[in-house]
C-alpha positions as CSV (number, residue, x, y, z in Angstrom):
1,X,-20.1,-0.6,-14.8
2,X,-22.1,-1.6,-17.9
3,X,-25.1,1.5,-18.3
4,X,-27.4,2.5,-20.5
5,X,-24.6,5.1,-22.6
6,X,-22.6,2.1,-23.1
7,X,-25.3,0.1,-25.2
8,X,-26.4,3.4,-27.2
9,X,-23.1,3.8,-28.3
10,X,-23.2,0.0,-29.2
11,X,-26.0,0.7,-31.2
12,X,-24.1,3.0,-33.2
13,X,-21.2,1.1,-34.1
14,X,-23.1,-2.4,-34.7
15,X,-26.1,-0.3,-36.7
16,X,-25.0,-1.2,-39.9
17,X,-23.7,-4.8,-39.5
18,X,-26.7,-6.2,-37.8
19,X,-30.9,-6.9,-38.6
20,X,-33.5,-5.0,-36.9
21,X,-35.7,-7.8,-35.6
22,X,-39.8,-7.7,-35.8
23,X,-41.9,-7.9,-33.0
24,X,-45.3,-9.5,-33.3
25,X,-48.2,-9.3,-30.9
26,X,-49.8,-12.6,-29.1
27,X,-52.9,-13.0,-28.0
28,X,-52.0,-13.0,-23.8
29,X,-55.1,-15.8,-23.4
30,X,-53.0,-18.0,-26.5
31,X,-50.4,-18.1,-23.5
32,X,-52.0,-19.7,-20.6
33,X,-54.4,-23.0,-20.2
34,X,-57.5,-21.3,-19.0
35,X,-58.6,-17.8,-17.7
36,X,-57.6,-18.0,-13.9
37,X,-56.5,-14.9,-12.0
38,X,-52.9,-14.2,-12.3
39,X,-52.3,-16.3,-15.8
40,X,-50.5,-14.8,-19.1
41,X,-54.3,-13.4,-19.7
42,X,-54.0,-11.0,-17.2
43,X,-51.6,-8.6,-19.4
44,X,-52.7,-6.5,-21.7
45,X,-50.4,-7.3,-24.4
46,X,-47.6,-10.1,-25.1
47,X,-45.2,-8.6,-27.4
48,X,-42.4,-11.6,-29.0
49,X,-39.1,-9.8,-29.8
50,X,-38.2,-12.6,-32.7
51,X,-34.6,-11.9,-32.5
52,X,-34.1,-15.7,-33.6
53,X,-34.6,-14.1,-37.0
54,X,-30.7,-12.4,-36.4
55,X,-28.1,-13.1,-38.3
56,X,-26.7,-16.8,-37.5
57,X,-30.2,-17.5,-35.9
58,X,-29.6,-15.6,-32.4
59,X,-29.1,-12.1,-30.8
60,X,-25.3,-13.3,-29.9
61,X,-24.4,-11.2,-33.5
62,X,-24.8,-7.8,-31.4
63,X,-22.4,-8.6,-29.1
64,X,-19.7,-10.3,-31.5
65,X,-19.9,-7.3,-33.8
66,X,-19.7,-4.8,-31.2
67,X,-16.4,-6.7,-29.6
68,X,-15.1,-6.8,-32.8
69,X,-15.5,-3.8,-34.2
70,X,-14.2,-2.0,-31.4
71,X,-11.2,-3.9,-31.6
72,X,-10.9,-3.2,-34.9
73,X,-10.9,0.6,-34.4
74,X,-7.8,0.1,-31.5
75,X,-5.9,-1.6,-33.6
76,X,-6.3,-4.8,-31.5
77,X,-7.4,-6.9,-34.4
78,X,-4.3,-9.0,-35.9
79,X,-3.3,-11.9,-38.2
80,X,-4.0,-13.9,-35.0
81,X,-7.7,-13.8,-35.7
82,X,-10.9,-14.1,-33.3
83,X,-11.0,-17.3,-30.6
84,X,-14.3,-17.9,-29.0
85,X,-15.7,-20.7,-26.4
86,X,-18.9,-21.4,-27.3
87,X,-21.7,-24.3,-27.1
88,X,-22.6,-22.9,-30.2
89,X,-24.6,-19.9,-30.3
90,X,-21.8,-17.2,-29.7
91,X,-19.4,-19.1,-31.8
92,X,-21.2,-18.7,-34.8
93,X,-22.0,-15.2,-33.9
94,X,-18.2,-14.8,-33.7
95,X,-17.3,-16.8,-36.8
96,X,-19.7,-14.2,-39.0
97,X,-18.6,-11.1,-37.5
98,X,-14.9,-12.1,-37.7
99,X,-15.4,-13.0,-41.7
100,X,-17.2,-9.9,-42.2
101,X,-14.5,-8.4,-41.2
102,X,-12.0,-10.4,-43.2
103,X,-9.8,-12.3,-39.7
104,X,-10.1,-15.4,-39.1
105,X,-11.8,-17.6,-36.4
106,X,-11.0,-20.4,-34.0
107,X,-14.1,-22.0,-32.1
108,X,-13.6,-24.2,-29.2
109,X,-16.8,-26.2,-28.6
110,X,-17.6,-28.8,-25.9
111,X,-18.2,-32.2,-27.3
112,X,-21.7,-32.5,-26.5
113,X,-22.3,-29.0,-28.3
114,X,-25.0,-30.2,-31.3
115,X,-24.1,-31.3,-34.5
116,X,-25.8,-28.8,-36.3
117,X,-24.3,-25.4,-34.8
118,X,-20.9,-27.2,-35.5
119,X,-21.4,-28.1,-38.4
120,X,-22.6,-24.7,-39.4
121,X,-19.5,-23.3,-37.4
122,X,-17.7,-24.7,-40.5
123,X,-19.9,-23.2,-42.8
124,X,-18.8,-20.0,-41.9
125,X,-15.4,-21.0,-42.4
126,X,-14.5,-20.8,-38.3
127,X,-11.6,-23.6,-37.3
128,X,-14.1,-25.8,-35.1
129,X,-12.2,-27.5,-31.8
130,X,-14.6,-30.1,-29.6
131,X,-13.1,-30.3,-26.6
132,X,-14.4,-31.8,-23.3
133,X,-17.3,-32.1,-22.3
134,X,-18.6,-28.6,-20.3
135,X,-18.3,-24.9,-21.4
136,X,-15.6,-24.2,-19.1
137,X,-13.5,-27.2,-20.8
138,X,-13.9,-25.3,-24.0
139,X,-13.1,-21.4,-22.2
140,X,-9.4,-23.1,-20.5
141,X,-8.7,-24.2,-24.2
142,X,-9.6,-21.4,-25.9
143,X,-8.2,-19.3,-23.0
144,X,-4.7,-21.4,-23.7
145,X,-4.5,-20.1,-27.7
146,X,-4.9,-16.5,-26.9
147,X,-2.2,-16.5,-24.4
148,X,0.2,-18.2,-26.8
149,X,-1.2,-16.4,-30.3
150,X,-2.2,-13.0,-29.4
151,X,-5.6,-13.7,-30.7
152,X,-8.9,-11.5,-29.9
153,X,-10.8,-13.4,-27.0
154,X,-14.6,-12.9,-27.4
155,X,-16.2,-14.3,-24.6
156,X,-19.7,-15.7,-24.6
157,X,-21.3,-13.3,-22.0
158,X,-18.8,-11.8,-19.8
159,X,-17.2,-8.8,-21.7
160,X,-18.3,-5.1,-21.6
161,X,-18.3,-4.8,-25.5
162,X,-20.1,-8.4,-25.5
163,X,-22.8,-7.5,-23.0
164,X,-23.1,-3.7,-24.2
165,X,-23.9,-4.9,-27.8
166,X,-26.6,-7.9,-26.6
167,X,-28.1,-4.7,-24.9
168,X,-29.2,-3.3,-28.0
169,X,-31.8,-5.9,-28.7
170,X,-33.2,-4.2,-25.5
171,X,-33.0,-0.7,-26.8
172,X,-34.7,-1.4,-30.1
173,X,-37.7,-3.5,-28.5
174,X,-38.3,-0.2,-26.1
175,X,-38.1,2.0,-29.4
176,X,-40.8,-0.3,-31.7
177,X,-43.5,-1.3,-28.4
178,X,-43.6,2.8,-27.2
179,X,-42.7,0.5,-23.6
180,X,-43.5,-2.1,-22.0
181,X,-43.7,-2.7,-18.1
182,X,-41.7,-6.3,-18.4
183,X,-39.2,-7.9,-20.7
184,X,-38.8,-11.9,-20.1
185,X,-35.5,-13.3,-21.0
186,X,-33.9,-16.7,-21.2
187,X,-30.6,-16.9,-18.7
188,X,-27.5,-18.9,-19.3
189,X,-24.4,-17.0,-18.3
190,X,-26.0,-13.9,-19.0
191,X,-24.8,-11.1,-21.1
192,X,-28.3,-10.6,-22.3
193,X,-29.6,-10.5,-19.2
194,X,-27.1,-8.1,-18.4
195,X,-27.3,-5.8,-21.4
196,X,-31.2,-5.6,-21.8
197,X,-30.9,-4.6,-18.2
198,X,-28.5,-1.9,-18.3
199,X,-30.4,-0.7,-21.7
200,X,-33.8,-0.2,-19.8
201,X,-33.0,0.7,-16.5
202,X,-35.8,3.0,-15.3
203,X,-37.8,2.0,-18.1
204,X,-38.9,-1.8,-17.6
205,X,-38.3,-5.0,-15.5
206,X,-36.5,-7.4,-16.2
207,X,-37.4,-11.1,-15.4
208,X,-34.4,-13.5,-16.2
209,X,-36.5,-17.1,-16.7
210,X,-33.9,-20.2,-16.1
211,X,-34.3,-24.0,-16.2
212,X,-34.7,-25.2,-12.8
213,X,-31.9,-27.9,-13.7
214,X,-29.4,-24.6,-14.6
215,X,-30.6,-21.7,-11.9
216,X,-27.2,-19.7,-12.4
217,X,-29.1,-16.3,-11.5
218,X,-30.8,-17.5,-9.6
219,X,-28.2,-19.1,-6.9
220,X,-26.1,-16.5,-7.6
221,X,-29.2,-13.7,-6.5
222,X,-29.4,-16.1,-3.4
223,X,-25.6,-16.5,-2.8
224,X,-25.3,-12.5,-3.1
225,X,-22.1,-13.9,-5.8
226,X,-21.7,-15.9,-8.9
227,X,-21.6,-19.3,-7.7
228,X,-21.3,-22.8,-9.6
229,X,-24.1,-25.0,-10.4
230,X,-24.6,-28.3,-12.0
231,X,-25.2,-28.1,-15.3
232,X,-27.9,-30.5,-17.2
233,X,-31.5,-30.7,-19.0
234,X,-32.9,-29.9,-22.7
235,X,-31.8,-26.3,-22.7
236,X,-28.4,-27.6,-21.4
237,X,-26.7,-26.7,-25.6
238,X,-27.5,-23.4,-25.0
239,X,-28.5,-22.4,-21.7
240,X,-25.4,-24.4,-20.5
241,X,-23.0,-21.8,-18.4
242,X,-21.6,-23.3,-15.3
243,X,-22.4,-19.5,-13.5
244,X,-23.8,-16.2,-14.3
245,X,-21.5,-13.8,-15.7
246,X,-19.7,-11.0,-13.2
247,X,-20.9,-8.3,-15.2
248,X,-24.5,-9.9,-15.6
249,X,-24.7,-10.6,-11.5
250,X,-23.4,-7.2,-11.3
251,X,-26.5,-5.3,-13.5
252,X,-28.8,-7.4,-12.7
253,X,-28.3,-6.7,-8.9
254,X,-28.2,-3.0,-9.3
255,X,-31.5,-2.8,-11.3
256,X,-33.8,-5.2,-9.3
257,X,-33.3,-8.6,-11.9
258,X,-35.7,-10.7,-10.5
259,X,-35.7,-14.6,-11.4
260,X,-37.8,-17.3,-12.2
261,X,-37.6,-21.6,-12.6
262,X,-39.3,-23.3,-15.2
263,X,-39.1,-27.1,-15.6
264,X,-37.9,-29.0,-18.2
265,X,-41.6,-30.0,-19.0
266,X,-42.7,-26.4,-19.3
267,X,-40.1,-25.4,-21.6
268,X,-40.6,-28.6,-24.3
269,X,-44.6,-27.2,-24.1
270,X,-43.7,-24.0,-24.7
271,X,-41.3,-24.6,-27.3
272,X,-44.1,-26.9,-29.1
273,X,-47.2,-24.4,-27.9
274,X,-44.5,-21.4,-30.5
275,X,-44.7,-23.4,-33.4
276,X,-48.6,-24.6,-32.8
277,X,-50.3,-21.4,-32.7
278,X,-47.5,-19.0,-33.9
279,X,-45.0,-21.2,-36.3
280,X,-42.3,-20.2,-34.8
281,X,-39.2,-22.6,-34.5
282,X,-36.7,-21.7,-31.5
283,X,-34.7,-23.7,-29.4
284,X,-35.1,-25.2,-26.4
285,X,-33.0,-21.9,-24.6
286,X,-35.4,-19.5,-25.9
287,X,-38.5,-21.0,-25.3
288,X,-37.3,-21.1,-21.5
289,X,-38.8,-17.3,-21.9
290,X,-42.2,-17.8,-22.6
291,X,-42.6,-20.9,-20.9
292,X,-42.8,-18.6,-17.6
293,X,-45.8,-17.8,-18.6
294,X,-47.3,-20.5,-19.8
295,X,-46.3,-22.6,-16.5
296,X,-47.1,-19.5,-14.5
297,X,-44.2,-19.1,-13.2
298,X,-44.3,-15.6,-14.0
299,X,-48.1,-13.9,-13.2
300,X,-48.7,-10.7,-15.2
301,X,-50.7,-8.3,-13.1
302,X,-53.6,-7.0,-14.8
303,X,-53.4,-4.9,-17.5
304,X,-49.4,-5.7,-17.4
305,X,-47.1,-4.7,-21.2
306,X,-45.4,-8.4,-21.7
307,X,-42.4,-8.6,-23.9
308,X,-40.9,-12.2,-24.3
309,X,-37.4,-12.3,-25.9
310,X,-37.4,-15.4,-28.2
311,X,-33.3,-15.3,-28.5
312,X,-32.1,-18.0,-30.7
313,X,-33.4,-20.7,-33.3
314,X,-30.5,-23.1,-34.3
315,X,-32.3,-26.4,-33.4
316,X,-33.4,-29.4,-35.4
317,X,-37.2,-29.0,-36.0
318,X,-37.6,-32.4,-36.7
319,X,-39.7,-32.9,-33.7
320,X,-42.3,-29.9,-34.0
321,X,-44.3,-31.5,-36.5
């Protein structure tokens, strides 16, 4: 059972290997169209937890350090390196923390992961395998090296080291606001989810915002079980798990998770509305998060403390000028 204890000791370990991100403050009104009851202008503040600004561009560092490092200290780290499946994201959080702490790294990517997280995969000097065409096509091959190398698995949501150190995003944002009454956060398979919940149980709510085309809380809140869902849309490179996470369905159950849909539509406007009035480049995952209030999806009640987890920035900008 993933807790609170379990991300402070995260914390501890990963303190010195990872950036504290900065928070700024929005406007709640710069979130909404007009002033009706219920919109984004109904909170008293809108906090942005710019965690895209962590190292490789995304908050998936926390967890890859705090995987790592812990098998490091058991003596599980061995000539056999670090293998990740990843649409990009977590492998290049892998491929950073593994080369800061001198093993090597094996990346198995689905062929439609974009060309600019693998090509920065290489960059880091990870071994970069396209395979297939789904996550779960890259997971049975990466899944198939450990079992004949002895390699490290790092998964890309569903460990208790992986989710514990994503948590920590969670535990600093509650340090630097003083609190807030609800933290938004994108959902693919969910270790952030999962650790931002365990990290602020009793302090906050958590809302987990989806694409409508990828609801893999969201079925699985309604199934009462992880369940598979079709997989597809712009936030599809990042956002792309086929289900949520045991551990994630498991935390966010326990704590009251909540769930929200926003359409591919909303999350292009929000992703464009970031860089208009706040120049800030994310990808279309992250900007899944705000787009719940922009869209409405998500109606702050008045007076409401809003903080929106922008989680990850590795995307060609070419189209937000």
């Amino acid at each position: 059972m993933l807790t609170a204890a379990d991300v402070a000791a995260a914390r501890e370990r990963i303190r010195d290997h990872i950036r504290t991100t900065p928070l700024v403050q929005a406007d709640p009104a710069s979130l909404t169209g007009d002033s009706a009851e219920g919109g984004a202008d109904a909170a008293s503040s809108v906090w942005f937890k710019l965690e895209q600004l962590q190292h490789t561009g995304s908050f998936k560092a926390r967890g890859a350090f705090n995987r790592i490092l812990t098998a490091a200290a058991a003596g599980q780290l061995t000539e056999a390196g670090v293998v990740a499946a990843s649409g990009g994201n977590a492998g290049l959080a892998v491929a950073h923390a593994a080369a800061r702490q001198g093993a090597s790294a094996r990346v198995y990517v689905p062929e439609t992961a974009p060309a600019v997280k693998q090509a920065k995969l290489a960059e880091l000097g990870a071994t970069v395998v396209a395979t297939g065409t789904k996550y779960t096509d890259a997971y049975d091959a990466a899944a198939a090296d450990v079992a004949e190398t002895g390699a490290l698995l790092c998964h890309a949501y569903d460990q208790p080291e992986i989710c514990a150190g994503q948590g920590t995003l969670g535990a600093e944002l509650l340090d630097q606001t003083g609190g807030v009454d609800t933290i938004l956060v994108a959902v693919g398979g969910g270790g952030l989810l999962a650790g931002i919940a365990a990290a602020t149980e009793g302090h906050a709510r958590v809302v987990g915002v989806e694409p409508a085309t990828i609801p893999t809380l969201h079925t699985a809140l309604a199934a009462g079980a992880p369940v598979d869902v079709d997989v597809s849309g712009v936030a599809a490179d990042s956002l792309g798990a086929t289900r949520i996470g045991e551990i994630a369905h498991s935390v966010a159950t326990r704590t009251g998770v909540s769930s929200v849909l926003v359409d591919d539509a909303d999350i292009v406007a929000a992703r464009a509305l970031l860089w208009r009035k706040f120049r800030l480049v994310v990808e279309h995952g992250t900007a899944a998060a705000p787009a719940a209030l922009l869209s409405r999806a998500y109606r702050p009640a008045d007076g409401e403390r809003v903080a929106v987890v922008l989680c990850g920035a590795n995307t060609d900008p070419s189209d937000l000028a």
